[in-house]
PDB file of the backbone (N, CA, C, O) and the ligand in Angstrom, with CONECT records:
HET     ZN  A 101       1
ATOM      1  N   UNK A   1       7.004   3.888 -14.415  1.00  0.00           N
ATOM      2  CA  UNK A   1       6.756   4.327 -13.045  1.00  0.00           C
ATOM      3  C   UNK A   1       5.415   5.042 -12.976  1.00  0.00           C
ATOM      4  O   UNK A   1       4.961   5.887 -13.748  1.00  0.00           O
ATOM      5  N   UNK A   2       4.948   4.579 -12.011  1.00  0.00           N
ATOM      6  CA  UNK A   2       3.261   5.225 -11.783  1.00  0.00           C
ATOM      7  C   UNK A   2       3.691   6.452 -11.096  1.00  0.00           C
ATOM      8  O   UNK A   2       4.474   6.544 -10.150  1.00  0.00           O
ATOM      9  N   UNK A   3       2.984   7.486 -11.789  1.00  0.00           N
ATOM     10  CA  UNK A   3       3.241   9.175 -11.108  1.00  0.00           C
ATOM     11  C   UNK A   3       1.537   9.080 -10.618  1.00  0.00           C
ATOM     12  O   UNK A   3       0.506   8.607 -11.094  1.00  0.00           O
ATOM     13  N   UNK A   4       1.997   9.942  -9.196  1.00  0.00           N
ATOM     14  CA  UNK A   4       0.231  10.152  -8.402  1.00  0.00           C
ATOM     15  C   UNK A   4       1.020  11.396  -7.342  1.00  0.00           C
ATOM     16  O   UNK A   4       2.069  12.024  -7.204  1.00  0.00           O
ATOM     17  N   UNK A   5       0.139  11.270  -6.961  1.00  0.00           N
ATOM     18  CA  UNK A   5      -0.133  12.156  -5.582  1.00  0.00           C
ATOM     19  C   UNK A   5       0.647  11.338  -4.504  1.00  0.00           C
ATOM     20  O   UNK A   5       0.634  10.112  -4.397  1.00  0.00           O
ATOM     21  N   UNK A   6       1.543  12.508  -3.479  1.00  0.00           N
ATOM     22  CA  UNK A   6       1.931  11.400  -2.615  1.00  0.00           C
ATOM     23  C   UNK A   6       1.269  10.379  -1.735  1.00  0.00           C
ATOM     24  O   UNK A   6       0.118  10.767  -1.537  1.00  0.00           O
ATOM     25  N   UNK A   7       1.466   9.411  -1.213  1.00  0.00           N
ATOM     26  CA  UNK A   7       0.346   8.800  -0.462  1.00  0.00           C
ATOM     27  C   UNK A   7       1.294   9.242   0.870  1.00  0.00           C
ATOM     28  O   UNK A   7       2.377   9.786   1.088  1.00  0.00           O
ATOM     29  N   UNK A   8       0.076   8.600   1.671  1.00  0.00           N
ATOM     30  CA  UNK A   8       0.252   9.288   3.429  1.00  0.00           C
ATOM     31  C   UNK A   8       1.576   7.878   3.759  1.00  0.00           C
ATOM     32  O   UNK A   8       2.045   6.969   3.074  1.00  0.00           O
ATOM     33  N   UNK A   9       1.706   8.210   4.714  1.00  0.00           N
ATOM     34  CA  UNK A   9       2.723   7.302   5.655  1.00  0.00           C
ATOM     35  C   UNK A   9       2.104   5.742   5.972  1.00  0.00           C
ATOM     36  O   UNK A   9       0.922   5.420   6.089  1.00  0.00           O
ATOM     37  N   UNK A  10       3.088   5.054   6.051  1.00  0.00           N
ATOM     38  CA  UNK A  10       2.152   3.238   6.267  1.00  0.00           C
ATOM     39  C   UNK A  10       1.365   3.626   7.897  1.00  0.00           C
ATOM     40  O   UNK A  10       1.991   4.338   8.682  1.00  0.00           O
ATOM     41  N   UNK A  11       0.441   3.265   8.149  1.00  0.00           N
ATOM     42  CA  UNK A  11      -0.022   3.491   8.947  1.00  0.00           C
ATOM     43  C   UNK A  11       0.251   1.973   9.905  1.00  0.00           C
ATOM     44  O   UNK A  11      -0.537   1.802  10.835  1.00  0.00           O
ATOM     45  N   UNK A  12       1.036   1.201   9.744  1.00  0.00           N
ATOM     46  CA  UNK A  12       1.346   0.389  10.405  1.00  0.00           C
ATOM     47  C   UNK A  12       3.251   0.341  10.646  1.00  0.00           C
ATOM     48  O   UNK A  12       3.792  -0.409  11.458  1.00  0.00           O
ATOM     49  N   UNK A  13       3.792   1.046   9.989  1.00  0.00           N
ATOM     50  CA  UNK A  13       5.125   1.030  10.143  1.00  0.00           C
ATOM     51  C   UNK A  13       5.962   2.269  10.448  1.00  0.00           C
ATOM     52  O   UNK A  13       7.075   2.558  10.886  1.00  0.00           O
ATOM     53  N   UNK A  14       4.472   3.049   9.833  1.00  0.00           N
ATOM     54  CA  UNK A  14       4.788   5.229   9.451  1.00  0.00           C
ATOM     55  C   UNK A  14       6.235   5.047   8.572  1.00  0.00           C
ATOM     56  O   UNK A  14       7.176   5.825   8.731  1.00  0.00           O
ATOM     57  N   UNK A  15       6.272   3.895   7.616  1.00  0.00           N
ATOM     58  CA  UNK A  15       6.984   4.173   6.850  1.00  0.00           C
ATOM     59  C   UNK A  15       6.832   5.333   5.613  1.00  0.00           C
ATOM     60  O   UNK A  15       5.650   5.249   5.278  1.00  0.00           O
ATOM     61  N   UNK A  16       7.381   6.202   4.921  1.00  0.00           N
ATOM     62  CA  UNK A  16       6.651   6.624   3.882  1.00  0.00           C
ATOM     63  C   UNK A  16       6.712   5.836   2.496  1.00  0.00           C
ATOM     64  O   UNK A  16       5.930   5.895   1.546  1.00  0.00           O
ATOM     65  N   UNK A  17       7.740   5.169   2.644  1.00  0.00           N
ATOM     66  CA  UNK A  17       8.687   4.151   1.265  1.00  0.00           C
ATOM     67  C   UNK A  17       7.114   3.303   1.010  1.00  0.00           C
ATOM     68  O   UNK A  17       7.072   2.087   1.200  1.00  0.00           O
ATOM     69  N   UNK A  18       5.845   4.080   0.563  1.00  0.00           N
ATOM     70  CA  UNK A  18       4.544   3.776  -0.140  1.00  0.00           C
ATOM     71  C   UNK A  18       4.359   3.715  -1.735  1.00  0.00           C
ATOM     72  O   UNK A  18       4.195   4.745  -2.390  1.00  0.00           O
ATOM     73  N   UNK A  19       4.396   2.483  -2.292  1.00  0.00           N
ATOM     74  CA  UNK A  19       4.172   3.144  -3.386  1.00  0.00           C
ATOM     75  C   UNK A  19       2.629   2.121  -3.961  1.00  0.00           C
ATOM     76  O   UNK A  19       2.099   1.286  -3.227  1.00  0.00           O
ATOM     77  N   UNK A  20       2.221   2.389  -5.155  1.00  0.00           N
ATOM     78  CA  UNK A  20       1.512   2.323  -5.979  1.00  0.00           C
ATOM     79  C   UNK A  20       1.828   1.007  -6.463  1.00  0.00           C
ATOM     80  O   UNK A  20       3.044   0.819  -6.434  1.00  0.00           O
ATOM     81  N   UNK A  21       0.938  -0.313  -7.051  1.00  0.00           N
ATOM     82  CA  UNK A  21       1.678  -1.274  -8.006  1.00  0.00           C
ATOM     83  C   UNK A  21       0.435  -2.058  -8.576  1.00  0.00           C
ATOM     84  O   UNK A  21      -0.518  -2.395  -7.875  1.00  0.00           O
ATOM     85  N   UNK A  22       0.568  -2.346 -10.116  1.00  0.00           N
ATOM     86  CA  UNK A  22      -0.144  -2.882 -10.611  1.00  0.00           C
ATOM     87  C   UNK A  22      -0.551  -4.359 -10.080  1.00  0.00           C
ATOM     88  O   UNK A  22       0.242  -4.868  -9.288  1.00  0.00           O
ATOM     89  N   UNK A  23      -1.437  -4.926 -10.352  1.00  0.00           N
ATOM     90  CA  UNK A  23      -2.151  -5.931 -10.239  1.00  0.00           C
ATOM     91  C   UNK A  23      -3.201  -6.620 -11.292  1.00  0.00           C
ATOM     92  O   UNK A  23      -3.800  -5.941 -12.126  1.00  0.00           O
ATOM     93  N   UNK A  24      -3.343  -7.877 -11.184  1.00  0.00           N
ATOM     94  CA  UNK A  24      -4.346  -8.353 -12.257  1.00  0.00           C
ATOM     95  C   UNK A  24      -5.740  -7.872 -12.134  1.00  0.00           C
ATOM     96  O   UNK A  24      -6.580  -8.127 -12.997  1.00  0.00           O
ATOM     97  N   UNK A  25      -6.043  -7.058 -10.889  1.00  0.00           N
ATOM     98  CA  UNK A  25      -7.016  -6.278 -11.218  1.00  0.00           C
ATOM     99  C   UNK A  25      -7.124  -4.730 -11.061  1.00  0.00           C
ATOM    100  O   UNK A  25      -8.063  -4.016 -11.414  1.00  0.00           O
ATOM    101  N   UNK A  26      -6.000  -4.382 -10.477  1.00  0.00           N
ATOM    102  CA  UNK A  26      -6.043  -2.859 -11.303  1.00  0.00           C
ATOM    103  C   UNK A  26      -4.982  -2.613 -10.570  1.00  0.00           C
ATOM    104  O   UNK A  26      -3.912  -2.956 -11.073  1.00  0.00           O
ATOM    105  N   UNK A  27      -4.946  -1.938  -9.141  1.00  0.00           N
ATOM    106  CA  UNK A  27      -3.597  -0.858  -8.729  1.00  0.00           C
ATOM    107  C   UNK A  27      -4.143  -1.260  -7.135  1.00  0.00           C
ATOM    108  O   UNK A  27      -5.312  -1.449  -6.799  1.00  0.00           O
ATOM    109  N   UNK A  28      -3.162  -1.315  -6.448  1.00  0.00           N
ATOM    110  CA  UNK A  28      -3.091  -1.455  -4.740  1.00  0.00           C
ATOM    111  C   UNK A  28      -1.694  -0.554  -4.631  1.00  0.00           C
ATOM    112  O   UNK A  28      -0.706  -0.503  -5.364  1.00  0.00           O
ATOM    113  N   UNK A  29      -2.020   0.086  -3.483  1.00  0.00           N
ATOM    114  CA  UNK A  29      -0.675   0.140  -2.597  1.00  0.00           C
ATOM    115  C   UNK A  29      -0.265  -0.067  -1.676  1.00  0.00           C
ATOM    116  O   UNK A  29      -0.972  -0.045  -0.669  1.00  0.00           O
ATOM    117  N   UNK A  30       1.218  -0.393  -1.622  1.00  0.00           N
ATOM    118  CA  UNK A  30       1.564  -1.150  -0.769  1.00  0.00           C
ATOM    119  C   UNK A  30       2.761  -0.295  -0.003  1.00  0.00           C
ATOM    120  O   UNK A  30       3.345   0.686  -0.464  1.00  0.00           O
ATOM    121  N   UNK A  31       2.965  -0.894   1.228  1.00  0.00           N
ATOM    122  CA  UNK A  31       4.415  -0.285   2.127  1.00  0.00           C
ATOM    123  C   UNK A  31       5.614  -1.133   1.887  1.00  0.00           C
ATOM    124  O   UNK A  31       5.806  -2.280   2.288  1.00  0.00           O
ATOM    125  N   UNK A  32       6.167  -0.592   1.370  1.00  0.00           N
ATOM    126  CA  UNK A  32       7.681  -1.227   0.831  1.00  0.00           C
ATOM    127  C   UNK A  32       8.359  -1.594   1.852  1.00  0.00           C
ATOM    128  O   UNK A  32       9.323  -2.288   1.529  1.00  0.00           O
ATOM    129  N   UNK A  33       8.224  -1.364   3.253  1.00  0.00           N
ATOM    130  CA  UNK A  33       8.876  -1.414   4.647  1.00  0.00           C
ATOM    131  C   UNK A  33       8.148  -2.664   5.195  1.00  0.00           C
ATOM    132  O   UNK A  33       8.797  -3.705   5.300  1.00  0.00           O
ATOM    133  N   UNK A  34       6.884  -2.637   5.540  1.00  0.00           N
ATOM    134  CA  UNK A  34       6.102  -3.919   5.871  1.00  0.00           C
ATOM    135  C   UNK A  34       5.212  -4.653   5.332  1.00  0.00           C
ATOM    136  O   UNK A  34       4.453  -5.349   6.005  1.00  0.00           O
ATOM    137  N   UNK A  35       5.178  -4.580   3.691  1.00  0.00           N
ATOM    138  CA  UNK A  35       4.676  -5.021   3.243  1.00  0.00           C
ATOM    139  C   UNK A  35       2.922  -4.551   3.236  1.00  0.00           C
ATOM    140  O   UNK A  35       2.110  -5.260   2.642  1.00  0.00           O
ATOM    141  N   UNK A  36       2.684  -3.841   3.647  1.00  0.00           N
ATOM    142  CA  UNK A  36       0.945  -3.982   4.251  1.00  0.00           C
ATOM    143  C   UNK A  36       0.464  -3.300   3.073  1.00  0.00           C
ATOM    144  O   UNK A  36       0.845  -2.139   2.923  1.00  0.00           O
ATOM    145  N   UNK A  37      -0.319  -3.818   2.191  1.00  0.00           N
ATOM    146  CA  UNK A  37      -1.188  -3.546   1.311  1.00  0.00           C
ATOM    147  C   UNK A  37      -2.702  -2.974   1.699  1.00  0.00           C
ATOM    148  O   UNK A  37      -3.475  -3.271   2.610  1.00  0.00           O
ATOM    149  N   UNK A  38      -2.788  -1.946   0.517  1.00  0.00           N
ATOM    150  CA  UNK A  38      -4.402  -1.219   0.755  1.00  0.00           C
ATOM    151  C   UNK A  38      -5.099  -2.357  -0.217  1.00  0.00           C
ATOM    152  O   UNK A  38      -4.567  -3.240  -0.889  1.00  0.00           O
ATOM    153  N   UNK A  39      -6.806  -1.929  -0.001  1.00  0.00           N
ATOM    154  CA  UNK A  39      -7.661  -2.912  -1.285  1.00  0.00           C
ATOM    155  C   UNK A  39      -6.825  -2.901  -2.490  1.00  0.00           C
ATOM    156  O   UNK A  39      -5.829  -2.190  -2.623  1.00  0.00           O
ATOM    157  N   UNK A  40      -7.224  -3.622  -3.255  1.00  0.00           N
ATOM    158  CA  UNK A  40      -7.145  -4.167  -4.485  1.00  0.00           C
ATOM    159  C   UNK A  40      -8.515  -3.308  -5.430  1.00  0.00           C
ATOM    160  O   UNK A  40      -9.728  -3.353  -5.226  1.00  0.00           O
ATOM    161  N   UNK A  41      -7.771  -2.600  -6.433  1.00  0.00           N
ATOM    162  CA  UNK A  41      -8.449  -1.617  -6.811  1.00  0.00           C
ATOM    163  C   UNK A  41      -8.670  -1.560  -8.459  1.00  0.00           C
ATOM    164  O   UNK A  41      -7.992  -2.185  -9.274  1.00  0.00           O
ATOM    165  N   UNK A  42      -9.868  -0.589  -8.786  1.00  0.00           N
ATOM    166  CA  UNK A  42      -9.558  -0.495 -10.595  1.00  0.00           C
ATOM    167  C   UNK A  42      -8.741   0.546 -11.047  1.00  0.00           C
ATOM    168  O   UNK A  42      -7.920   0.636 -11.960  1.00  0.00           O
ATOM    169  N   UNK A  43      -9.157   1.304 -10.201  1.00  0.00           N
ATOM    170  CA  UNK A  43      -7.843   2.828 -10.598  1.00  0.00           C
ATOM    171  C   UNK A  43      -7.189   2.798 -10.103  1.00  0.00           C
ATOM    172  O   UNK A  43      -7.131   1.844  -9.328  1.00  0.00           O
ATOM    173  N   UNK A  44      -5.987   3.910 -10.093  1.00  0.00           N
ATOM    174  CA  UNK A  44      -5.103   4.348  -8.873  1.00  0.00           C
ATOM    175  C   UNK A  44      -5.079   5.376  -8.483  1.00  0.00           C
ATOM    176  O   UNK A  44      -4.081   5.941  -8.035  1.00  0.00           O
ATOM    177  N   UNK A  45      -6.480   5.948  -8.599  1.00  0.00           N
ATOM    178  CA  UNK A  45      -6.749   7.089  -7.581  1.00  0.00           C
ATOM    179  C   UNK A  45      -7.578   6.078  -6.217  1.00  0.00           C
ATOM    180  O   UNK A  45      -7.224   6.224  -5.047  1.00  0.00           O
ATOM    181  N   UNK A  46      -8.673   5.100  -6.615  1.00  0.00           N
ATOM    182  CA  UNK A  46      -9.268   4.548  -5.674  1.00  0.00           C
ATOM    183  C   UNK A  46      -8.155   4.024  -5.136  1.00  0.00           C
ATOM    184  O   UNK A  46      -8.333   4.320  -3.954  1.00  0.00           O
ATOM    185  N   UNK A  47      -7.091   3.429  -5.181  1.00  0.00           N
ATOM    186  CA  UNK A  47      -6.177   2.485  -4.560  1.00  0.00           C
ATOM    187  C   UNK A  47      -5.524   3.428  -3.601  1.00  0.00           C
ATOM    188  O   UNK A  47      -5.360   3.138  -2.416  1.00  0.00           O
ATOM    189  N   UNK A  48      -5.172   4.513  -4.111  1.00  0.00           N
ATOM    190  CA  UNK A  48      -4.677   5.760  -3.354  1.00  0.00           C
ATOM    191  C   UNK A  48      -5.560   6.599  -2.353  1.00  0.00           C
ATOM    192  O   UNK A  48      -5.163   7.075  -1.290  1.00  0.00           O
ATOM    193  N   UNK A  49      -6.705   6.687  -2.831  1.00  0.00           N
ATOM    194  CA  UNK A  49      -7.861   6.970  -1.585  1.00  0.00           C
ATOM    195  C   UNK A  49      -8.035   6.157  -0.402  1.00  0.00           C
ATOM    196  O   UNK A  49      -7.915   6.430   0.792  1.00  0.00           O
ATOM    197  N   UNK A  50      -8.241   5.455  -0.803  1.00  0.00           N
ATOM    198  CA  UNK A  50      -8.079   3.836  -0.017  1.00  0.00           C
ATOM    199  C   UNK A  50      -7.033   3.853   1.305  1.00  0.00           C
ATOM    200  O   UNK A  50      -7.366   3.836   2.490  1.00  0.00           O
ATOM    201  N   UNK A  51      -5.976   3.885   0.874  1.00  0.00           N
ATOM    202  CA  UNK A  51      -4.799   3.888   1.337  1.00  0.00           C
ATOM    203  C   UNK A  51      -4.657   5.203   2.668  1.00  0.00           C
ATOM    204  O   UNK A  51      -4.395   5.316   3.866  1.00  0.00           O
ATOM    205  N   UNK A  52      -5.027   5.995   1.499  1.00  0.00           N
ATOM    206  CA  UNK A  52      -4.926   7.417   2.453  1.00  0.00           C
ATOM    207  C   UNK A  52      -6.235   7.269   3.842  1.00  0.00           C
ATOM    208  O   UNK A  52      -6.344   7.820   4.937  1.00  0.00           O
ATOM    209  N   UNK A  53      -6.825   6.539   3.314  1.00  0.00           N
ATOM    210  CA  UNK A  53      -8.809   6.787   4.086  1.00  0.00           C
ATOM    211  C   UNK A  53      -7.974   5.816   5.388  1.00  0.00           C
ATOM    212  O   UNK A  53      -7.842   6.251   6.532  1.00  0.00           O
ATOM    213  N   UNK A  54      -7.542   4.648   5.001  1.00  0.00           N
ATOM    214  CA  UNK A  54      -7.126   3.773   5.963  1.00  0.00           C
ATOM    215  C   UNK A  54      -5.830   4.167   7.123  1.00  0.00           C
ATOM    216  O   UNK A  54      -5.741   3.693   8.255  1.00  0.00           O
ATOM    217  N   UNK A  55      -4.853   5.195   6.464  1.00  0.00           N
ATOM    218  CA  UNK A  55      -3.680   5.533   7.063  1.00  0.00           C
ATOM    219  C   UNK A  55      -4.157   6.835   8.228  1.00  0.00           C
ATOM    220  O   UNK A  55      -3.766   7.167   9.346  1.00  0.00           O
ATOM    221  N   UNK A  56      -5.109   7.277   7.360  1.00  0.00           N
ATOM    222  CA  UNK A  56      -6.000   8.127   8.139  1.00  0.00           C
ATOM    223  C   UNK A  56      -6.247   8.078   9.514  1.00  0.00           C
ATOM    224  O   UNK A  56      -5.861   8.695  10.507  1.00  0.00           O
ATOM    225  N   UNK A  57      -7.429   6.647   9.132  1.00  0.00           N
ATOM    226  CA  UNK A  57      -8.529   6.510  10.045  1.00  0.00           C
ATOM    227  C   UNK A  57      -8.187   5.654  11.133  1.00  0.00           C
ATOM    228  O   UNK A  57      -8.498   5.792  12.316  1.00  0.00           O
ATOM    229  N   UNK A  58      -7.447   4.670  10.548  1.00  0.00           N
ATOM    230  CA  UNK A  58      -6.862   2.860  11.629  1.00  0.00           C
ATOM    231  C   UNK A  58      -5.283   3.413  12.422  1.00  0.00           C
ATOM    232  O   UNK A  58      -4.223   3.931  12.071  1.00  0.00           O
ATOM    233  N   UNK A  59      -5.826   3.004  13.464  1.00  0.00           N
ATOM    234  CA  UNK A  59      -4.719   2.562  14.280  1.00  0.00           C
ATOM    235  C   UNK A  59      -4.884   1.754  14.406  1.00  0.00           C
ATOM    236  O   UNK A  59      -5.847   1.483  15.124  1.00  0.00           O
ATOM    237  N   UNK A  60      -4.032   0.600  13.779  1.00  0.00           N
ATOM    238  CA  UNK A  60      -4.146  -0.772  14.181  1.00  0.00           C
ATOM    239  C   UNK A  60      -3.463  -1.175  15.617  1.00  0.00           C
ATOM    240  O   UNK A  60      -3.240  -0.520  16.635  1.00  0.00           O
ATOM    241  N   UNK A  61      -3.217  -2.599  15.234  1.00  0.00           N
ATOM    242  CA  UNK A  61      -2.382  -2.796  16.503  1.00  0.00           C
ATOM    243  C   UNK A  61      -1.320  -2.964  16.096  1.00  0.00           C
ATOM    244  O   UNK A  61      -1.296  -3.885  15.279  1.00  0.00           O
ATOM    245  N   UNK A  62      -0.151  -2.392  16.315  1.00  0.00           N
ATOM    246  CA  UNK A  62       1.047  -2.299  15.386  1.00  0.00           C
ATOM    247  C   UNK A  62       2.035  -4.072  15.561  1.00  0.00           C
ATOM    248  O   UNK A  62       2.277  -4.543  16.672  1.00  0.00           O
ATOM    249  N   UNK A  63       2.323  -4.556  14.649  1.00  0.00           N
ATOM    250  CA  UNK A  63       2.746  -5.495  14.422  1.00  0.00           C
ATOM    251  C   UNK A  63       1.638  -6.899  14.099  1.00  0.00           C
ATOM    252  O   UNK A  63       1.872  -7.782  13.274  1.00  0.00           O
ATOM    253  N   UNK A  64       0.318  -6.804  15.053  1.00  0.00           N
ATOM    254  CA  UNK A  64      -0.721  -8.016  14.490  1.00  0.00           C
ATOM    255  C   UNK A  64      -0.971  -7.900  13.123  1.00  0.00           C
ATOM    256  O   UNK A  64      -0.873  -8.908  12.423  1.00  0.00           O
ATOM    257  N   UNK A  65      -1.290  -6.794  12.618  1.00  0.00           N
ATOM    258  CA  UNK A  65      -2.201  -6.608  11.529  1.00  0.00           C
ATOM    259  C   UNK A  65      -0.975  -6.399  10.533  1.00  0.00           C
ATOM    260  O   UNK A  65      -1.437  -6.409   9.392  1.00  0.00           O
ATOM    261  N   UNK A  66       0.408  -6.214  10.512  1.00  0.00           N
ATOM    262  CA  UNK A  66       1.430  -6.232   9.569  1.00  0.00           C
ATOM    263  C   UNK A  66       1.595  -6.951   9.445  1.00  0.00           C
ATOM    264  O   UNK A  66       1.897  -7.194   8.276  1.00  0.00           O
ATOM    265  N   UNK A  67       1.611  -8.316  10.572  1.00  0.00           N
ATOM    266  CA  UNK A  67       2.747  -9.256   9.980  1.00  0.00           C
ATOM    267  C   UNK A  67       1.671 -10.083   9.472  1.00  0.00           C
ATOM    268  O   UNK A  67       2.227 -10.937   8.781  1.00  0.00           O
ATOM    269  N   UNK A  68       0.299 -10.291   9.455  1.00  0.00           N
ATOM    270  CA  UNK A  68      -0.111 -10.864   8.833  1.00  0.00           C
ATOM    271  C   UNK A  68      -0.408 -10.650   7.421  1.00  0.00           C
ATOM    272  O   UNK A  68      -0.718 -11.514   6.601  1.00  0.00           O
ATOM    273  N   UNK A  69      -0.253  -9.197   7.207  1.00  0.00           N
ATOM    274  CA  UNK A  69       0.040  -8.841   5.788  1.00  0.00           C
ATOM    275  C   UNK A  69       1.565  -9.330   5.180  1.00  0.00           C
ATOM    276  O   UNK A  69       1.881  -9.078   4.017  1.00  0.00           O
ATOM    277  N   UNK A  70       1.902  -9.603   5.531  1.00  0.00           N
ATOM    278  CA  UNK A  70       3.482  -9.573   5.313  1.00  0.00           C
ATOM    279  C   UNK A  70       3.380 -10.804   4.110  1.00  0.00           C
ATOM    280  O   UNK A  70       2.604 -11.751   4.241  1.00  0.00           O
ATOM    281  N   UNK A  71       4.361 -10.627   2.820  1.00  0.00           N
ATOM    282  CA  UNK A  71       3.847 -11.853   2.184  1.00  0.00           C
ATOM    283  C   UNK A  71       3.105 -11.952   1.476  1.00  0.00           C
ATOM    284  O   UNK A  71       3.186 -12.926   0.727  1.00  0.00           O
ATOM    285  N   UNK A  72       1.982 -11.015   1.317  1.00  0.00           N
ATOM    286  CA  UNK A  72       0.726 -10.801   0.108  1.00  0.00           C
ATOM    287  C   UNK A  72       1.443 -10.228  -0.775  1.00  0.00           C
ATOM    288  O   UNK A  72       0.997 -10.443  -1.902  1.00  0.00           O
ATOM    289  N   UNK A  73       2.324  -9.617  -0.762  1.00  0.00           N
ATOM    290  CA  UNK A  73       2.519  -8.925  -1.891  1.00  0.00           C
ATOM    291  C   UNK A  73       2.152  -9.474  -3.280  1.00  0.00           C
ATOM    292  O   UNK A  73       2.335 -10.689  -3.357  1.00  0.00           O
ATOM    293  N   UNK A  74       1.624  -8.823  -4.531  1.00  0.00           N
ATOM    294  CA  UNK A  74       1.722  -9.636  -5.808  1.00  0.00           C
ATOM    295  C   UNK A  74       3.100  -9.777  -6.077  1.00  0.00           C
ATOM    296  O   UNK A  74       4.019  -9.006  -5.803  1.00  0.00           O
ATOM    297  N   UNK A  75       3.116 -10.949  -6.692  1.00  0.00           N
ATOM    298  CA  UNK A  75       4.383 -11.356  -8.007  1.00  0.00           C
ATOM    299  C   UNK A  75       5.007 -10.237  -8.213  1.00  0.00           C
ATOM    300  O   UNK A  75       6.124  -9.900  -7.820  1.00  0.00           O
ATOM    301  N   UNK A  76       4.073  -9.537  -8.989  1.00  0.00           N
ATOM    302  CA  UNK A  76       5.078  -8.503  -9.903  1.00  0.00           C
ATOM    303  C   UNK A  76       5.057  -7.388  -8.914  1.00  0.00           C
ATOM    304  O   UNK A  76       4.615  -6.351  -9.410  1.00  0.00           O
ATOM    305  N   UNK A  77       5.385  -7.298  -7.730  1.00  0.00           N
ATOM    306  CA  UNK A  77       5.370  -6.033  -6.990  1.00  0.00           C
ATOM    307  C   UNK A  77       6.670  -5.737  -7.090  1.00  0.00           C
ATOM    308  O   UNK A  77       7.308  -6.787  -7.165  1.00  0.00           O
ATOM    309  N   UNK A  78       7.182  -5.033  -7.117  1.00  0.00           N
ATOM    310  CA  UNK A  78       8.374  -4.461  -6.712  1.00  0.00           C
ATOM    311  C   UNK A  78       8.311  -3.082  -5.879  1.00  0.00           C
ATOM    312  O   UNK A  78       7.341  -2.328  -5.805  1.00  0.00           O
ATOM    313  N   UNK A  79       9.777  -2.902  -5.171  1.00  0.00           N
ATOM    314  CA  UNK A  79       9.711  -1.262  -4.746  1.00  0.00           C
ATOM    315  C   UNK A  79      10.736  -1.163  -5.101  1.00  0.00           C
ATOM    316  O   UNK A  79      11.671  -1.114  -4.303  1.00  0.00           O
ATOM    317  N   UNK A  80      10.952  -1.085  -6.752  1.00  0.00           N
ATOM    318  CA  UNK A  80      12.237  -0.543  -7.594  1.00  0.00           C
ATOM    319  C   UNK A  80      11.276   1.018  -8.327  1.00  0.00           C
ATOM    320  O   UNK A  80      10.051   0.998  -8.203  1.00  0.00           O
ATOM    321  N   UNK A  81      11.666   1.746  -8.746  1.00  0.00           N
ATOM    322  CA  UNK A  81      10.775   2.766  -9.508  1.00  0.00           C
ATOM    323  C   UNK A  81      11.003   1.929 -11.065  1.00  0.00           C
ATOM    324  O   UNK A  81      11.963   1.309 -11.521  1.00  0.00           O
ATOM    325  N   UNK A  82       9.431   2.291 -11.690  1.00  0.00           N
ATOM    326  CA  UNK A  82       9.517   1.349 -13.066  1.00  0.00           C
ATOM    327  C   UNK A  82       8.280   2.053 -13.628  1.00  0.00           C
ATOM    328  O   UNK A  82       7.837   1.736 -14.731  1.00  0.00           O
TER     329      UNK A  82
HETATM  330 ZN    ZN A 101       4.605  -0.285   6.530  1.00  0.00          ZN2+
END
């Protein structure tokens, strides 16, 4: 299980169920509720900055910009703790 800092709320669902998950190129996070992934990152502090900078800053339009995330997830994502 990846230990960090909490991340902020999905900024497309205000889910908090956010977590952290490896990737073939480093660490993204993702919303376990709608799927919506931050960049694709080398650390997981950038993946977590990222995340936070975006949950921050975007109001999207709630549902366009999720559901087209919906589905990216990587392979090995899970939202089991590991
Ligand atoms: Zn979400």
């Amino acid at each position: 299980m990846i230990t960090t800092r909490d991340l902020r709320p999905c900024p497309f669902c205000d889910s908090g169920d956010v977590q952290l998950s490896s990737t073939r190129y480093g660490f993204v996070a993702s919303c376990c509720s709608c799927g919506a992934m931050g960049p694709d990152l080398h650390t997981k502090t950038e993946a977590a900055d990222e995340w936070d900078k975006r949950a921050g800053d975007v109001k999207p339009e709630a549902g366009e910009v999720a559901s087209r995330l919906v589905g990216l997830l990587p392979d090995d994502s899970t939202c089991e703790d590991w």
